[in-house]
N, C-alpha and C positions, 0 to 999 in steps of 0.2 A: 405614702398615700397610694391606696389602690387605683389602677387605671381603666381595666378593663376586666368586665363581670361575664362569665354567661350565666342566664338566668335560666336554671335547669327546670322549669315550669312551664303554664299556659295562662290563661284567662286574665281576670281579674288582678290577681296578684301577677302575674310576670307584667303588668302596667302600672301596677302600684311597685314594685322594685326600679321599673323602668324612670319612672318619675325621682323615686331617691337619685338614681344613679345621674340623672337632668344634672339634681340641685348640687352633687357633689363633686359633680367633672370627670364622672367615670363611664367611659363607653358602654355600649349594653349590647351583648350576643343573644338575641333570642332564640328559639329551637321550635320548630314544628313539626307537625306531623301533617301528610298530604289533607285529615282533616280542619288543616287549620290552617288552610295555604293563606289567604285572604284573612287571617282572624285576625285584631286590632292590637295586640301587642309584636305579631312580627311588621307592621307599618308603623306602631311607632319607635321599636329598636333602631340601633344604630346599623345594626347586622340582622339578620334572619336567617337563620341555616337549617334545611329542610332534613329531619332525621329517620324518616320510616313512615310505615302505615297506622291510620287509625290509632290501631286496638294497642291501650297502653304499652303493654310488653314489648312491642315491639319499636315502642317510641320513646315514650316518656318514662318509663320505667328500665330503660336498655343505659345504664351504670357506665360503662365501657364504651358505646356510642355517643355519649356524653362529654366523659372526659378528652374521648378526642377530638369534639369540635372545641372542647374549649383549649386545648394545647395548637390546635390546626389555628384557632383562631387568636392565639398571642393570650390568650386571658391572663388572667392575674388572682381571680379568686373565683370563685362558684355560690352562687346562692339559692337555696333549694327553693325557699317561696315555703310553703305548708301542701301537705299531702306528697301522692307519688312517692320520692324516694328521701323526704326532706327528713325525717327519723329514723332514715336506713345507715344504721354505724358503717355497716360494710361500705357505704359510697363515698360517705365522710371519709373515712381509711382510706379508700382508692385516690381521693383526692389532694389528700396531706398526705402520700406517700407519692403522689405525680409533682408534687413541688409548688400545687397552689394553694391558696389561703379557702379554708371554708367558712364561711359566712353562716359560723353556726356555734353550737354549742362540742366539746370534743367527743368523740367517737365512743368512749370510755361511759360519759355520764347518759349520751344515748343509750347506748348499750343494758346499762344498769335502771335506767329507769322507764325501760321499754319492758321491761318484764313485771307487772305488775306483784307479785309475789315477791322476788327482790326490792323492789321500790316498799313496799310495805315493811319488810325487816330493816332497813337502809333508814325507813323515817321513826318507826318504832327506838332504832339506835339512837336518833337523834332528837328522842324528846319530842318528836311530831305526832299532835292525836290521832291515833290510828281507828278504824271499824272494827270493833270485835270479829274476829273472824277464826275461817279451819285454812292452814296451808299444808302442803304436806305432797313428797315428790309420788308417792304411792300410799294408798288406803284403803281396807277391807271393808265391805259395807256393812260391818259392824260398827266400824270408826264415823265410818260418813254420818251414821244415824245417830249417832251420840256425839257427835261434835257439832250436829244440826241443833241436837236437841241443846247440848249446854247454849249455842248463839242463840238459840230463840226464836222461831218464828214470829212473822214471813224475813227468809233470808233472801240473800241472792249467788245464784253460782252464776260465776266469772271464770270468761276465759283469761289465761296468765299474761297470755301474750297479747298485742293488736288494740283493738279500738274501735273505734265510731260503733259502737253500741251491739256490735258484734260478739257472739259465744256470750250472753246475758240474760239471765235466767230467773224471773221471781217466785217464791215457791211459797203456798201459804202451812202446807203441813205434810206430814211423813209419805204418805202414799205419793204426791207428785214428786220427792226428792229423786228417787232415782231415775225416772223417765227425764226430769231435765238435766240431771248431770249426762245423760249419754248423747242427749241432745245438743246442750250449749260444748262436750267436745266434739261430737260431730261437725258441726256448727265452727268451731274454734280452729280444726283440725285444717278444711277447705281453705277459711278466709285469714289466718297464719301460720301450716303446715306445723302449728304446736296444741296437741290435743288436751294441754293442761287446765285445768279448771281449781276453783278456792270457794272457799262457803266464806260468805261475807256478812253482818246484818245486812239487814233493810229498814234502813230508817225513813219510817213512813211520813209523808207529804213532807221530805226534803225538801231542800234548798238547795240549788247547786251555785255556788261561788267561787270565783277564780281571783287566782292574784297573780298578777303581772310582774313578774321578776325580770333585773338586769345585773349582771356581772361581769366587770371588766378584765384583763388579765394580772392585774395589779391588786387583786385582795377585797373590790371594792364590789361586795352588793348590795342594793335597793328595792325595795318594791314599790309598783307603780300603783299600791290600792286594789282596790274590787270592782269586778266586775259580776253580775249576775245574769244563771243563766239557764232560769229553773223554767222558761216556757219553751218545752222540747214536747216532741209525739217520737216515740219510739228510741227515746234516749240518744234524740237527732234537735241540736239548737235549733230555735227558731227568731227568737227575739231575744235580743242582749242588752245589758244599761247597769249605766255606772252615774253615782253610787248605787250600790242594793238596799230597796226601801228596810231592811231585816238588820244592817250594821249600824248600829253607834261608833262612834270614837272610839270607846274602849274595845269594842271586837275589832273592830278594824284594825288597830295596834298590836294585839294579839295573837290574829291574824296572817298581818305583815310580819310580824318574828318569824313564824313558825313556816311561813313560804321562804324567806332568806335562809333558815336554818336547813331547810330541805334543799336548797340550793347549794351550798355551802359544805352538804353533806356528801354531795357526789363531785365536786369539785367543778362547778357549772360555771360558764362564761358563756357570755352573749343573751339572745332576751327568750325566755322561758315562762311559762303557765304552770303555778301548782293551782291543781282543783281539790276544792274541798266541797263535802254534805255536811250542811249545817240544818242544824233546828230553829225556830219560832223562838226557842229557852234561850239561845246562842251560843249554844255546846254545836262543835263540829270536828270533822276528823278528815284525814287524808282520804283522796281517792285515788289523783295518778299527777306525773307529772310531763305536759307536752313539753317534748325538746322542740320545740321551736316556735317559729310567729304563727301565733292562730290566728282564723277567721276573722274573730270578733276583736281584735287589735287597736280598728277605731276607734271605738270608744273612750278608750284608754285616753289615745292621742289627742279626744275632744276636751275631757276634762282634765289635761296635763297641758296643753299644747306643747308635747312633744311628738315627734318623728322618730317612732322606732323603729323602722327601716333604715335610716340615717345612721341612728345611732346602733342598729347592727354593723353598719360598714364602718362605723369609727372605731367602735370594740374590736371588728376584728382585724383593722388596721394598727391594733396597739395600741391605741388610744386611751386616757385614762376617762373615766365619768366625769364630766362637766359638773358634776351638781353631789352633793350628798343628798343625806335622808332627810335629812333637817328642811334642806332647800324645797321641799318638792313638796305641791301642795292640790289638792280636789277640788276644783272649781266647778259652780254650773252641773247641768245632767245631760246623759247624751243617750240617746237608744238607737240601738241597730234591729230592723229589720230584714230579714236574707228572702227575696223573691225568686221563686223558684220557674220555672216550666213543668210546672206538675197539673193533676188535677185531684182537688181534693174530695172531688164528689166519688171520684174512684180512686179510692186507697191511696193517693196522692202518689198517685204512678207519674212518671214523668211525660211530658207530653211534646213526643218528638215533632220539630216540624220547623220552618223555618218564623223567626219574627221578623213580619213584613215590616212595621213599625214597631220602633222604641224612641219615645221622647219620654228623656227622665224627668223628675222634678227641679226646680230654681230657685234659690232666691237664700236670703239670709239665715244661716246655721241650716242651711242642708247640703248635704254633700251623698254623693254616688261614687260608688265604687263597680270599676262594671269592666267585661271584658266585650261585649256584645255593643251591635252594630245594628239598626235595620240592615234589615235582607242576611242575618249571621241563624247558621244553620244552630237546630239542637239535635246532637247527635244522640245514639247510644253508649255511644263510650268511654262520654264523661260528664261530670256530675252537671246537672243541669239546671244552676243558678243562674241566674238573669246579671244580678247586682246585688250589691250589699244599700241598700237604705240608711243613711245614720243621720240622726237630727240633734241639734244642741241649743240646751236654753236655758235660762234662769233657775229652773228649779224643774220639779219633775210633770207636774201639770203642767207647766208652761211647754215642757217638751212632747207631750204625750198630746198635747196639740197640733204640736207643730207638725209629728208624726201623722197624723188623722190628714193633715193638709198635706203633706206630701204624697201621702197614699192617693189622696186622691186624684193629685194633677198628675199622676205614670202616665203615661198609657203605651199600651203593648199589646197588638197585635199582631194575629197570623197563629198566633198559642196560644194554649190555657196557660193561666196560672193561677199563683195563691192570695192574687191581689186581694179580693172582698174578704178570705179566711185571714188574710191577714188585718184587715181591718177590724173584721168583727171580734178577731182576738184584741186587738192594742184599746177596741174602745167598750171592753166587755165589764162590768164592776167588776170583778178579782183580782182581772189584771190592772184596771185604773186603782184600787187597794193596795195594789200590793200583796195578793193574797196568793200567787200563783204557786205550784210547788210542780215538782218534776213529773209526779202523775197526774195531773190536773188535766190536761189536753186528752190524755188518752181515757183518762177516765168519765169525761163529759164532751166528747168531739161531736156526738149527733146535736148537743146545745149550741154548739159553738160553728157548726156550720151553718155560713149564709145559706139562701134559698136557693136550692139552683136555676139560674135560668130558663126562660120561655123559650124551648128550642123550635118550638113551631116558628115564633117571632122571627128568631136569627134564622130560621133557615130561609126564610121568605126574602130576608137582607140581603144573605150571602149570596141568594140566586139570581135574586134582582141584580148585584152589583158585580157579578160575573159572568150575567150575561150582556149587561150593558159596554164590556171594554171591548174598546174596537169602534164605540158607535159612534159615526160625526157626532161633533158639538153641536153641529144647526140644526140635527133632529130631536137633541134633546132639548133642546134651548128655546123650538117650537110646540116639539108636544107633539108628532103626527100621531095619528090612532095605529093601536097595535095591530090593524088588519092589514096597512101597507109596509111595518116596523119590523124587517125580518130580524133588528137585534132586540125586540120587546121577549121578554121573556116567558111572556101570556102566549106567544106563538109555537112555544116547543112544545114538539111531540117526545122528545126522549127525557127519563128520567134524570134526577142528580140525588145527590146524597151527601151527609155531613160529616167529615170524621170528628 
């Protein structure tokens, strides 16, 4: 039995580990960075060890300042959470060569399925439907233009290495081919030092579908069903639910083989994401596969009620799988929404500042997932979610309600966010259809944005109620006239302004 974790993360997830580690009687080392002095996962660890400044690299990404708070601090295993360094082989390696346990999948099948190009020959071997595609370690651009042309336009160039929608490239004919291959490796080069790129189809109005894999060290994989996760803007999740209105039975079965078989093919333990692009026909093919706990997790967990988190600390305690395939069954629907500090009215830029107020939603089959706090800053230097939103209920209307009512009891101020954009997506007919595909947001987002607000209105609020703090209660409570009211806001002479 493991005793003590550090959890090499922040936010959301280092309190969603911190909560497994509660239920399993394993202490918890959290890590921060001076911007997180105060943040809600080092108050509710057991430990909080302060590691550097800000700006990732020198914090949350520093491999080696890591391992030695978790040796300084007696650990026993490391668990990376998702992002950062949680698909980095190299840390795994440093970590199972310092003599603790990683709370992950091995270094090896990272390794192998972090390269997108390998992972496509690797699932091709194994029987796994692959995308027509061009790979190729060098190629003349005679090659590139006849192996475009045999895949067919619109394709896409991919970078080999990385992710989150980085070095990605859709081309609808010969002339754009070569300006985005130099592009998406330029692009590839910056944001994974590997300037590789693949000519892939493009299968138009996708579906993108995940299957949730587990593998123990004892021979035993399963998968946990589908998830979908086809309403993204810029090839960036946005809303997730399980089951996907597009599988029957029989894809789902399908499906599930061909995610175990991918698993199975690089020698994976611990819990894993194959994604696949599927069609409306119900033909679909491999895209990549995350070595570790994604985002969108919940869901899973709502129509399984299992604890993957748990049951990563039990796989990699040795443990064998409580349950086979057989045992394990899809209950109910569940949808995730991810609220950001963005603004959608401008390019969905993030919108640094602090949230004065956050009161989440309540009550039966809702649950938050949140690392934030009133008065918890949004910086720049890391990704700038709020909360994960997930709702659970009888069937998929039943949830897509429940959803609509959670949305609306948030509130959160002091920041923009994507509250209304997210509304008006979850209660749009395509997405209550079922109709959404992966270009769908980007292709129709000026439809799909609410109205923006009356900034005349709010700025008349915000001045009123900034300039009134400070003012006794017994003048507001009586109302004197603004001529004797030096806190009336009708009395200023200097301007203000709204960011």
């Amino acid at each position: 039995m493991l005793k003590k974790c550090l959890i090499a993360n922040r936010g959301e997830i280092a309190v969603r580990i911190i909560g497994a580690c509660r239920e399993l009687g394993i202490e918890s080392v959290a890590v921060y960075s001076s911007a997180d002095a105060n943040a809600q996962h080092t108050q509710l660890a057991d430990y909080a060890v302060w590691i550097g400044e800000p700006a990732p690299s020198a914090s949350y990404l520093n491999s080696q300042t890591l391992l030695d708070v978790a040796l300084e601090q007696g650990c026993d295993c490391v668990h990376p959470g998702y992002g950062f360094l949680s698909e980095s082989a190299d840390f795994a390696q440093l970590v199972i060569d310092a003599g603790l346990i990683w709370v992950g999948p091995p270094p090896d099948a990272i390794r192998q399925m972090g390269v997108k190009t390998t992972a496509r020959s690797l699932m091709a071997s194994a029987g796994v439907p692959i995308v027509p595609g061009f790979q190729a370690e060098t190629a003349t651009d005679t090659e590139w233009i006849a192996q475009a042309e045999r895949i067919g336009y619109p394709i896409m160039v991919k970078a080999s290495g990385g992710g989150g929608g980085k070095g990605i490239r859709v081309v609808t004919s010969s002339d754009e081919l070569f300006d985005s291959i130099q592009s998406a490796q330029r692009e590839a080069k910056q944001a994974f030092n590997d300037p590789r790129v693949f000519l892939e189809r493009y299968i138009e109005n996708g579906r993108h579908i995940e299957i949730q894999v587990l593998a123990d060290t004892h021979g035993n994989t399963v998968h946990l069903f589908e998830r979908e996760c086809s309403a993204q803007r810029r090839h960036q999740k946005i809303i997730e639910e399980s089951p996907s209105p597009i599988v029957d039975a029989t894809m789902r079965g399908q499906m599930g083989e061909s995610a175990v078989a991918a698993a199975q093919a690089v020698g994976y333990t611990n819990a894993g994401t194959v994604e696949f692009i599927a069609t409306d026909a119900g033909d679909y093919y491999f895209l990549e596969m995350n070595t570790r706990l994604q985002v969108e997790h919940p869901v899973t967990e709502m129509v399984t009620g299992l604890d993957l988190v748990v049951l990563q600390f039990q796989i990699a305690s040795g443990d064998t799988l409580p349950f086979t395939q057989a045992n394990l069954k899809q209950t109910g629907h569940a949808i995730e929404c991810r609220i950001y500090a963005e603004d959608p009215h401008n390019q969905f830029l993030p919108a640094i500042g602090t949230v004065q107020t956050f009161v989440p939603p309540t009550g039966n089959g809702v649950r938050v997932d949140s690392g934030i706090q009133s008065g918890d800053e949004i910086t720049i230097h890391y990704d700038p979610m709020i909360a994960k939103l997930i709702v659970y209920d009888r069937d998929r209307d039943a949830a897509i309600r429940r959803m609509l009512n959670a949305l609306e009891q948030t509130v959160i101020l002091g920041t923009t966010t994507n509250l209304d954009f997210l509304k008006a997506l979850v209660d749009h007919s395509v997405f209550r259809e079922g109709r959404i595909h992966t270009r769908y947001i980007d292709d129709n987002l000026e439809s799909l944005l609410p109205d923006a607000p009356d900034l005349d209105d709010i700025a008349l609020i915000i001045a009123a109620l900034h300039d009134m703090q400070g003012k006794p209660q017994a003048m507001i409570a009586t109302g004197e006239s603004s001529d004797r009211d030096p806190y009336s806001p009708w009395n200023r002479t200097d301007s203000f302004r709204i960011r």
